[in-house]
N, CA, C and O atoms as a CHARMM CRD file, in Angstrom:
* protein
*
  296
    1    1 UNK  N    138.24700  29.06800  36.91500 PROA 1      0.00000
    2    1 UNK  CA   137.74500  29.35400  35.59000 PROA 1      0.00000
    3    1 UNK  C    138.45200  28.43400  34.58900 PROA 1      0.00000
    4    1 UNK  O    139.63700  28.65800  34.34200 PROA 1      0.00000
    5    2 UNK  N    138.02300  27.74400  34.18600 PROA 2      0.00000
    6    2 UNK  CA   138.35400  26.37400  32.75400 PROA 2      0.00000
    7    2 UNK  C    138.43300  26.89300  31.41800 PROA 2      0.00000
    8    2 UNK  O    137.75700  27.76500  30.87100 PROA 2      0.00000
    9    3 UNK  N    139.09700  26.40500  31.12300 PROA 3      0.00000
   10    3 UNK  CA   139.09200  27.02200  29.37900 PROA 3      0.00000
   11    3 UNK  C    138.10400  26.54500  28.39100 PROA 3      0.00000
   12    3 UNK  O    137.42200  25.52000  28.42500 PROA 3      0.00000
   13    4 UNK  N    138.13300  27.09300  27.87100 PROA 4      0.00000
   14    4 UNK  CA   136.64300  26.74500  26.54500 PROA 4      0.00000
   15    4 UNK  C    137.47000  26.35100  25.49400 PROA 4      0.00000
   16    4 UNK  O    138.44600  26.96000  25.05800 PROA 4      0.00000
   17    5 UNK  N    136.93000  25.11000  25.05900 PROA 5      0.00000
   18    5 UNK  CA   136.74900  24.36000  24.04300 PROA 5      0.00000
   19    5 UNK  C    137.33300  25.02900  22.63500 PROA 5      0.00000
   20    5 UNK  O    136.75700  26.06200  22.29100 PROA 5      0.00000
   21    6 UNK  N    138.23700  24.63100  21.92100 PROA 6      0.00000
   22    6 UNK  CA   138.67200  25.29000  20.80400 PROA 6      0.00000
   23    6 UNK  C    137.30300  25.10200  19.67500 PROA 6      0.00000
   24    6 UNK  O    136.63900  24.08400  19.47900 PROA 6      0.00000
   25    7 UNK  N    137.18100  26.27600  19.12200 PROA 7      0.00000
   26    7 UNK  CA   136.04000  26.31800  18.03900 PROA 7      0.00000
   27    7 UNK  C    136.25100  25.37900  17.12500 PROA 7      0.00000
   28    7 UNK  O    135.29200  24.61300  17.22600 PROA 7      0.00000
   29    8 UNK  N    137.02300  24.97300  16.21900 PROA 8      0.00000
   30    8 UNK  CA   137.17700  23.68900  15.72500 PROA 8      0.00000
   31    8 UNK  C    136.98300  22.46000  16.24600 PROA 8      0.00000
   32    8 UNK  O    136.64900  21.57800  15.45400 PROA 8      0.00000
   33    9 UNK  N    137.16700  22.06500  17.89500 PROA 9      0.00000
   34    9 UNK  CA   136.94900  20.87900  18.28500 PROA 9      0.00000
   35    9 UNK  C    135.46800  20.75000  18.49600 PROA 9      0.00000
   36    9 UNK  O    134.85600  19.68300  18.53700 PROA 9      0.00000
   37   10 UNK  N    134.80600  22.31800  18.66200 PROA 10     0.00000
   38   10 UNK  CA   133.22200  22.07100  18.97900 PROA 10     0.00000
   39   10 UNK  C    132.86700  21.43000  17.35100 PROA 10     0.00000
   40   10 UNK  O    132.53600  20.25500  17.19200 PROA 10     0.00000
   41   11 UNK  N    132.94900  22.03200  16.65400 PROA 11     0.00000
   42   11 UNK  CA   132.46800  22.14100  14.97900 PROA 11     0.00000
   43   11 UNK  C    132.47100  20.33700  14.26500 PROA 11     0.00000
   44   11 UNK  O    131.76400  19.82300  13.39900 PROA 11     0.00000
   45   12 UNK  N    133.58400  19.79600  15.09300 PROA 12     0.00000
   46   12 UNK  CA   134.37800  18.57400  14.35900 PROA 12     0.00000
   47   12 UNK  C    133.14500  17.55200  15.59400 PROA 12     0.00000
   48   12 UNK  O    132.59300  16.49700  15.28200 PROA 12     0.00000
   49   13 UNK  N    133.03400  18.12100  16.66400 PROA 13     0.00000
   50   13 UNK  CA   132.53100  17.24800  17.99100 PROA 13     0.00000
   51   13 UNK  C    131.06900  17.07100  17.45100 PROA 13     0.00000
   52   13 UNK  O    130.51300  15.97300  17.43300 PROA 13     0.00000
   53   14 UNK  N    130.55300  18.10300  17.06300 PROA 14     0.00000
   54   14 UNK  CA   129.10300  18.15400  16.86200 PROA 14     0.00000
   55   14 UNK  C    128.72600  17.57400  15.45400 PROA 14     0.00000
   56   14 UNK  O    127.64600  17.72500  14.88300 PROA 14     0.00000
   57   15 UNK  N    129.70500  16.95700  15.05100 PROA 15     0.00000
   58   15 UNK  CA   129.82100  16.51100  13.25700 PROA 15     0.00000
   59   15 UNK  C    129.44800  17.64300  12.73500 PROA 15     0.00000
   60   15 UNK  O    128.49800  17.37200  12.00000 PROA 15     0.00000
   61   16 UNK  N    129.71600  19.03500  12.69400 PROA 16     0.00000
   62   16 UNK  CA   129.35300  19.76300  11.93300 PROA 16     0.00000
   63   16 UNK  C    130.27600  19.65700  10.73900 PROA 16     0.00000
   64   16 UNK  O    130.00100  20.30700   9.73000 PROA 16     0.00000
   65   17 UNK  N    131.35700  18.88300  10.77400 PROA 17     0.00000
   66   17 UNK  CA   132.39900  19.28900   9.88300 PROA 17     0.00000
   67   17 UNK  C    133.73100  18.22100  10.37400 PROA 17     0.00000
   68   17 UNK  O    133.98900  18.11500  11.57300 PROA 17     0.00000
   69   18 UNK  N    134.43000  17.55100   9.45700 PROA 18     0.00000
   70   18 UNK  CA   135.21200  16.53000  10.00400 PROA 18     0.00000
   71   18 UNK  C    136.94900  17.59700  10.35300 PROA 18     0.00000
   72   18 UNK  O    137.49600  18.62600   9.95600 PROA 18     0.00000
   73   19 UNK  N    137.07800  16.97400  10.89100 PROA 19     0.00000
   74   19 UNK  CA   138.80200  16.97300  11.71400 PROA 19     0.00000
   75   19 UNK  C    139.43100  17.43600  10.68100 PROA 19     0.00000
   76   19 UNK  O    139.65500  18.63300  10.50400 PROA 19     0.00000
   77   20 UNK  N    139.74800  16.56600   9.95500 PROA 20     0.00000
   78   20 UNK  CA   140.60200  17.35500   8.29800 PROA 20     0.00000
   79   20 UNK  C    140.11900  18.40300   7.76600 PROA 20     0.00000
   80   20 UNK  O    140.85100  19.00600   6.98100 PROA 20     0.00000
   81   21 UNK  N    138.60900  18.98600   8.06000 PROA 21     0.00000
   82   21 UNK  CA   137.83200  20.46900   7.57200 PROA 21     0.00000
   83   21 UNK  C    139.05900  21.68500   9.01400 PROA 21     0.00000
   84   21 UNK  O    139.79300  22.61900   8.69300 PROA 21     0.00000
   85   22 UNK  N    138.89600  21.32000   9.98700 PROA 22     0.00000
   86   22 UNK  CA   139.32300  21.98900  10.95300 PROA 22     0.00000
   87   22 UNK  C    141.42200  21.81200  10.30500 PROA 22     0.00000
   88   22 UNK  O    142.36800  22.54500  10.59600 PROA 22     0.00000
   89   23 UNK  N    141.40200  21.08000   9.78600 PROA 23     0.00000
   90   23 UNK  CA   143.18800  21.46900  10.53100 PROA 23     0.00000
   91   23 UNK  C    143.71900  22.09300   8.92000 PROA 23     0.00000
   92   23 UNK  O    144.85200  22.46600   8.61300 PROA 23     0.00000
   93   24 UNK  N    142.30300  22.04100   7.93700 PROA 24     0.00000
   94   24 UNK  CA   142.95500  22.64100   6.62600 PROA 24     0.00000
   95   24 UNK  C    142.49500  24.15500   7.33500 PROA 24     0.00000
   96   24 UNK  O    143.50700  24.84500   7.21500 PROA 24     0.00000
   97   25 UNK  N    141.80000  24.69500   7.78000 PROA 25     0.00000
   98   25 UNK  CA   141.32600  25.72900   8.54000 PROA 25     0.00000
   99   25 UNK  C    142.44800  26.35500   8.91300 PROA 25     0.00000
  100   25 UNK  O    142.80800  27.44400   8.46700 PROA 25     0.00000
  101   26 UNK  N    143.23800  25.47000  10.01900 PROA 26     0.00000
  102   26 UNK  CA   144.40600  26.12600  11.02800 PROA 26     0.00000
  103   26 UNK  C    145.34800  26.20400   9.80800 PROA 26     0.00000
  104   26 UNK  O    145.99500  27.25200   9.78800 PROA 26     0.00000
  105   27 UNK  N    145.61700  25.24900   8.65600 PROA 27     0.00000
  106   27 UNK  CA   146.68300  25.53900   7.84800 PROA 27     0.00000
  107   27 UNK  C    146.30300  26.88300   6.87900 PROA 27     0.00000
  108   27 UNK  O    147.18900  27.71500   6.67800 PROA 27     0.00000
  109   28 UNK  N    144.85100  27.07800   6.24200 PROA 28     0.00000
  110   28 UNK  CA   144.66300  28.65500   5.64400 PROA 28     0.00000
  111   28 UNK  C    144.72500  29.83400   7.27800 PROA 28     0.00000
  112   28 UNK  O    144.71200  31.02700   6.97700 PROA 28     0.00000
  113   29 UNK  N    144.76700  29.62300   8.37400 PROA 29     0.00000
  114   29 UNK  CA   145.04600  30.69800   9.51700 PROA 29     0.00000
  115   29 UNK  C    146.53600  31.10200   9.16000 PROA 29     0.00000
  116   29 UNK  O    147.06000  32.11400   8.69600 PROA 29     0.00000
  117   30 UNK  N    147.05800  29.65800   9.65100 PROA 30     0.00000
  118   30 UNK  CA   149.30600  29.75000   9.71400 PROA 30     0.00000
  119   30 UNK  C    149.35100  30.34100   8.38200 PROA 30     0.00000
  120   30 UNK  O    150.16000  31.26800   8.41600 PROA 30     0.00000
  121   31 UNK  N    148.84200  30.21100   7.23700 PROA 31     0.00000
  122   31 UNK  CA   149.27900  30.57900   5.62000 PROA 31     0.00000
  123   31 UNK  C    148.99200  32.37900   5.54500 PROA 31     0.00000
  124   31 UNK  O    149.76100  33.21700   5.07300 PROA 31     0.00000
  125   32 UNK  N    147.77800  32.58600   6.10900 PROA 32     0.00000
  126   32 UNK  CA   147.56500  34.42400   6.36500 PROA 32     0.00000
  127   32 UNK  C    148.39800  34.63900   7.73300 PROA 32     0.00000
  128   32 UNK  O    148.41700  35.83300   8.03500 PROA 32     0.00000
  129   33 UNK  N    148.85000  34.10100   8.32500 PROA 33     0.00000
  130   33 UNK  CA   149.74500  34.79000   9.47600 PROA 33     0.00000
  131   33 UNK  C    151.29200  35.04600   9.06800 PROA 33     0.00000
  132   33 UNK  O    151.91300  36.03500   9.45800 PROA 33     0.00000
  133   34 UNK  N    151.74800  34.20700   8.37600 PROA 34     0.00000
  134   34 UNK  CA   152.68900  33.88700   7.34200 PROA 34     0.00000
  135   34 UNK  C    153.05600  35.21600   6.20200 PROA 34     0.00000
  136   34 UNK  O    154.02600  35.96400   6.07500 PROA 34     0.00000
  137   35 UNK  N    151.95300  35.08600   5.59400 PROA 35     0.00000
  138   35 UNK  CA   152.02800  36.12800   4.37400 PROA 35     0.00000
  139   35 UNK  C    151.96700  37.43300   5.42500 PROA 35     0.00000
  140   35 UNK  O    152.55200  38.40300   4.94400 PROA 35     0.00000
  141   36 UNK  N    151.56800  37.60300   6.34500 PROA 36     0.00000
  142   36 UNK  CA   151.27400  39.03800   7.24700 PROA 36     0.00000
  143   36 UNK  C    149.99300  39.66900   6.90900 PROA 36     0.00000
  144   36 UNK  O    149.78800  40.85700   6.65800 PROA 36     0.00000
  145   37 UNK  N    149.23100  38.77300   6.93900 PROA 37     0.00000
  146   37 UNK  CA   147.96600  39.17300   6.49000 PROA 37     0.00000
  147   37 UNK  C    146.91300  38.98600   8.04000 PROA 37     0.00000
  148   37 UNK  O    146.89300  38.03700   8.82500 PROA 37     0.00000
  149   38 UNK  N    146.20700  40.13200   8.06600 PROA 38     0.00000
  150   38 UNK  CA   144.88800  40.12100   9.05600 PROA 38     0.00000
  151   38 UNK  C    144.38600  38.76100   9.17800 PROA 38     0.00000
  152   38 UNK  O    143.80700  38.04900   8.35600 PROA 38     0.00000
  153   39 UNK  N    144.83800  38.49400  10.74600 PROA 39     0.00000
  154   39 UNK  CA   144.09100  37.44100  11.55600 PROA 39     0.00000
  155   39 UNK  C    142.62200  36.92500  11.20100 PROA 39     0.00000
  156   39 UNK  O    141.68700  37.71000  11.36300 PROA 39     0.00000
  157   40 UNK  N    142.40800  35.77200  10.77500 PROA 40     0.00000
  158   40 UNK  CA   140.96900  35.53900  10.36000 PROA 40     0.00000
  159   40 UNK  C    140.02300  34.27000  11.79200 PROA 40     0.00000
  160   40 UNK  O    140.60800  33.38900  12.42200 PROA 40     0.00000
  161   41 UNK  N    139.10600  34.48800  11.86200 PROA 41     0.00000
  162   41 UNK  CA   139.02600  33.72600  13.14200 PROA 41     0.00000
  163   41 UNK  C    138.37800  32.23200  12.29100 PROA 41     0.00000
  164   41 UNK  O    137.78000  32.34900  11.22200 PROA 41     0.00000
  165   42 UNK  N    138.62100  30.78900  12.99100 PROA 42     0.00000
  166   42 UNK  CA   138.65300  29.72800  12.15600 PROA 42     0.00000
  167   42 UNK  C    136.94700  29.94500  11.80700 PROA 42     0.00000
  168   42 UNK  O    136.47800  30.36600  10.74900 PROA 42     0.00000
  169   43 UNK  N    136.39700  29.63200  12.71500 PROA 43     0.00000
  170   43 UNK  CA   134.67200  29.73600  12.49100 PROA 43     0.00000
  171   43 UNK  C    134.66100  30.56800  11.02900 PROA 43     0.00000
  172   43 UNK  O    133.77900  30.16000  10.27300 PROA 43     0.00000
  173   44 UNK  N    135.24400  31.34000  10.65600 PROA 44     0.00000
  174   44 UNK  CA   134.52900  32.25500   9.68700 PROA 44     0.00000
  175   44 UNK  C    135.40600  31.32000   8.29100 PROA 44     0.00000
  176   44 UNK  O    134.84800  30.81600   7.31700 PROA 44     0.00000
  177   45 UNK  N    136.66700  31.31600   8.55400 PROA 45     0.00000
  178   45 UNK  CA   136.86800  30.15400   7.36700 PROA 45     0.00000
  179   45 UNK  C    136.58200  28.87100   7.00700 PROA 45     0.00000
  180   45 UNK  O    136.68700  28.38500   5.88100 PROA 45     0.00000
  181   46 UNK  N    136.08200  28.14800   8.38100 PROA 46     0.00000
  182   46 UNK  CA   135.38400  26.99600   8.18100 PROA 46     0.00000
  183   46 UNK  C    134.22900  27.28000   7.61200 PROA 46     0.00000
  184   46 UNK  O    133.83400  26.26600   7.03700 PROA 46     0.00000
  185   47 UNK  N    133.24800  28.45000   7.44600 PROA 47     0.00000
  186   47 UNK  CA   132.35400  29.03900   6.85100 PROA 47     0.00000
  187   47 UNK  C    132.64000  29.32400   5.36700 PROA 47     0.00000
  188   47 UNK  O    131.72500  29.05500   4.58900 PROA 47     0.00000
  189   48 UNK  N    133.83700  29.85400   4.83900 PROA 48     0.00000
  190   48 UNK  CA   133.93200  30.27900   3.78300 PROA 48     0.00000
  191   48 UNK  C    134.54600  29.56900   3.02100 PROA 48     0.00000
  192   48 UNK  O    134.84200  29.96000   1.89200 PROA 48     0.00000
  193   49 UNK  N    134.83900  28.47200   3.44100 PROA 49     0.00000
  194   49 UNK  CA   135.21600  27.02000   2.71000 PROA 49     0.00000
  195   49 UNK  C    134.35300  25.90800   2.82500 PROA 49     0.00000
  196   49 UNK  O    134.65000  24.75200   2.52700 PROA 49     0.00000
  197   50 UNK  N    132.96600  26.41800   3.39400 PROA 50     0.00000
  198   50 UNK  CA   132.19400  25.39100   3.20000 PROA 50     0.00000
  199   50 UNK  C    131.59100  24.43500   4.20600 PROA 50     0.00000
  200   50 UNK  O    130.46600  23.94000   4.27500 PROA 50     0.00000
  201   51 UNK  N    133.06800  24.27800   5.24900 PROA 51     0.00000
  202   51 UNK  CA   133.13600  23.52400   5.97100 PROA 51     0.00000
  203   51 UNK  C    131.85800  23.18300   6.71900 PROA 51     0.00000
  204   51 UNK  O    131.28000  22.10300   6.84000 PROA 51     0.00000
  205   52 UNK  N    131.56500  24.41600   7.19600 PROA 52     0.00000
  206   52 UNK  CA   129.84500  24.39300   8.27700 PROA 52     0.00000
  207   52 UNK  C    129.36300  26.33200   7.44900 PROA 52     0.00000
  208   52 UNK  O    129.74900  27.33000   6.84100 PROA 52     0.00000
  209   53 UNK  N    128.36600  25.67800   8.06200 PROA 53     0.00000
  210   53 UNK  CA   126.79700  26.63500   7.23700 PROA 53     0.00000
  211   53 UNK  C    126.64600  27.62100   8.43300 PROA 53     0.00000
  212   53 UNK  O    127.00100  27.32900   9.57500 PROA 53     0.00000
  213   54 UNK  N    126.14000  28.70500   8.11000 PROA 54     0.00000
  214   54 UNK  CA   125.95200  29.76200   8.49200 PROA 54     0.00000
  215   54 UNK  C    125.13900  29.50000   9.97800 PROA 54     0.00000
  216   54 UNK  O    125.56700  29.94000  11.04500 PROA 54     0.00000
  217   55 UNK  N    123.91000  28.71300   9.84200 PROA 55     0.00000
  218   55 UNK  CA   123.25200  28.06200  11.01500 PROA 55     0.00000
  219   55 UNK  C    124.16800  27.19900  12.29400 PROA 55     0.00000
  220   55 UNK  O    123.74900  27.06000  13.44300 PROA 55     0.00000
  221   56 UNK  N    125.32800  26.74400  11.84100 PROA 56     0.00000
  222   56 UNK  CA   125.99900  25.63900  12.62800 PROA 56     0.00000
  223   56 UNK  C    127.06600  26.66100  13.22100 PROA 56     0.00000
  224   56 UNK  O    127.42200  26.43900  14.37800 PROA 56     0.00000
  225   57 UNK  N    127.55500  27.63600  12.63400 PROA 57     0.00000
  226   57 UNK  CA   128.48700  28.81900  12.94400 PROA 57     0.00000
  227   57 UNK  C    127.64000  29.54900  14.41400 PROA 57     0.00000
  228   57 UNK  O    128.17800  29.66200  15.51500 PROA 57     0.00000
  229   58 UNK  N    126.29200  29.95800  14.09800 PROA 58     0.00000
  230   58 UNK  CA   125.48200  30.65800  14.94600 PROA 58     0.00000
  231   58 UNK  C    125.47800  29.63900  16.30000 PROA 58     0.00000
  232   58 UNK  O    125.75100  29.99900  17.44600 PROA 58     0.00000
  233   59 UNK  N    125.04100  28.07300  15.80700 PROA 59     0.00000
  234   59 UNK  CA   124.79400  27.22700  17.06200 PROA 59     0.00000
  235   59 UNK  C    125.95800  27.09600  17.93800 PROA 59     0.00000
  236   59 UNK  O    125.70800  26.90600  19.12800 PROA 59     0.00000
  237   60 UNK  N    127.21900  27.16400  17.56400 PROA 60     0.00000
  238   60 UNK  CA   128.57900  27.20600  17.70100 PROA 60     0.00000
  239   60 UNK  C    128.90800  28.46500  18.62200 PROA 60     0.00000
  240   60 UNK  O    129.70300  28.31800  19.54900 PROA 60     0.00000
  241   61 UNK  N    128.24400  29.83700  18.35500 PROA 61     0.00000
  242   61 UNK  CA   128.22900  30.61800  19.01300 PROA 61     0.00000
  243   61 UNK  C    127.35200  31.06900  20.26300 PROA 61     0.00000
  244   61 UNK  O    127.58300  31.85500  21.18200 PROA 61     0.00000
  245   62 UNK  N    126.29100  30.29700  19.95500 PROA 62     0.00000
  246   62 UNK  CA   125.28400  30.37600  21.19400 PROA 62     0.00000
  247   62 UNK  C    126.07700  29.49700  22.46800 PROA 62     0.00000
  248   62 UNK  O    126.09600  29.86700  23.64200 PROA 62     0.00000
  249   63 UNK  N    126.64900  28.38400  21.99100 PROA 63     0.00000
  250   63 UNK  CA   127.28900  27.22700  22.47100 PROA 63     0.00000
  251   63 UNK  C    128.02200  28.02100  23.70700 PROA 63     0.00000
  252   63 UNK  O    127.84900  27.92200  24.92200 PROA 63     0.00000
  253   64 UNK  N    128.85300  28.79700  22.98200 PROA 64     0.00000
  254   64 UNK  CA   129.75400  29.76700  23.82600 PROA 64     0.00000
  255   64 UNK  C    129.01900  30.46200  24.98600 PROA 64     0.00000
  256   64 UNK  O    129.21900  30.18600  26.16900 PROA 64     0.00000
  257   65 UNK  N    128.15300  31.38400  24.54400 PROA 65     0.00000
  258   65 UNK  CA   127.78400  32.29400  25.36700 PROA 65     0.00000
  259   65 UNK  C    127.22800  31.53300  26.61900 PROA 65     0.00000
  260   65 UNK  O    127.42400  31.86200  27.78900 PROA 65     0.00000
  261   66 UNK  N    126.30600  30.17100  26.05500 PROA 66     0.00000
  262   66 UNK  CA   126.22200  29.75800  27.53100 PROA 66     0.00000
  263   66 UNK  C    126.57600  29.08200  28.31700 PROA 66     0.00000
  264   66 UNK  O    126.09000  28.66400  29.36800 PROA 66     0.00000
  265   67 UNK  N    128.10200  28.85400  27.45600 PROA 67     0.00000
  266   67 UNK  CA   129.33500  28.39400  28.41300 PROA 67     0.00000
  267   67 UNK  C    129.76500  29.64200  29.71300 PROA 67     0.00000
  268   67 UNK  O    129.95300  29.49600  30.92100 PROA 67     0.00000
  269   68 UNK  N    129.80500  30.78500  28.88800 PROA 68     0.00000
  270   68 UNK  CA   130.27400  31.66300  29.40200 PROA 68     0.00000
  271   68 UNK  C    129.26700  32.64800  30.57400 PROA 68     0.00000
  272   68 UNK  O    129.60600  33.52500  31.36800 PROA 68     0.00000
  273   69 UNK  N    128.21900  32.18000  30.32600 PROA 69     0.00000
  274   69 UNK  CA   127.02300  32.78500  31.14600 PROA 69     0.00000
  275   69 UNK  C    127.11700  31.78800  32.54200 PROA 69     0.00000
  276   69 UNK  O    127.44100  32.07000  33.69500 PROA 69     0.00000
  277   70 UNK  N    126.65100  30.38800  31.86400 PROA 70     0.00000
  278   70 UNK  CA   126.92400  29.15100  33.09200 PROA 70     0.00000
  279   70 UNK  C    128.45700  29.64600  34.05400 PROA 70     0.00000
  280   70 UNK  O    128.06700  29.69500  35.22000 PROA 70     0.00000
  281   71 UNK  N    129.68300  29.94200  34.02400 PROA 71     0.00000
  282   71 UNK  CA   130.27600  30.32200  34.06400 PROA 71     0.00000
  283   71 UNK  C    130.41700  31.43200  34.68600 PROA 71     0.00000
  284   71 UNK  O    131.41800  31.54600  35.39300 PROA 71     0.00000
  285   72 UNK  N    129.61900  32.36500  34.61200 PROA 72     0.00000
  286   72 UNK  CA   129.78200  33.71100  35.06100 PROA 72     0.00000
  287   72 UNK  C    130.23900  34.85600  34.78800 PROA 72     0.00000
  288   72 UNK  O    130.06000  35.91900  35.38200 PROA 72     0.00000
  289   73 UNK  N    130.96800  34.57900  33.67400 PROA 73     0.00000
  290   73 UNK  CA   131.75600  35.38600  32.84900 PROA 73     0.00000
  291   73 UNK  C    130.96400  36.27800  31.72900 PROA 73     0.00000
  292   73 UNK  O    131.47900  36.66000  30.67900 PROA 73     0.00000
  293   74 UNK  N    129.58700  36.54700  32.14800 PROA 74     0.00000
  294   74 UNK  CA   128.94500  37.45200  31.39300 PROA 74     0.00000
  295   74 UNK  C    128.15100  37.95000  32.62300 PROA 74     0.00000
  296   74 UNK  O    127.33300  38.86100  32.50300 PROA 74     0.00000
């Protein structure tokens, strides 16, 4: 069983969103883990900063499932 693809590298891979959108992402994650604030998952802040659109979030997630179906793991 292989590991899946970090959600930022899909997002940045698919040009949904450049490299510097993803690692200001991981720096607002470390900044709420920091303060002790509830875990936010990146997809949803790359969303709420703009980064990628509600449609590219969804394609991002289908992405998964049929990683995880191909896979067996569903």
């Amino acid at each position: 069983m292989g590991k899946m693809k970090p959600f930022g590298e899909i997002a940045a891979g698919l040009d949904f969103c450049s490299r510097e959108d993803v690692e200001k992402g991981l720096e607002i994650q470390r900044d709420l883990k920091r303060e002790g604030k509830k875990h936010k998952l990146i997809g949803m802040i790359l969303l709420e900063t703009g980064a990628i659109s509600s449609a590219q979030l969804i394609q991002i997630l289908r992405y998964y499932e049929e990683e995880a179906e191909a896979r067996g793991e569903k």
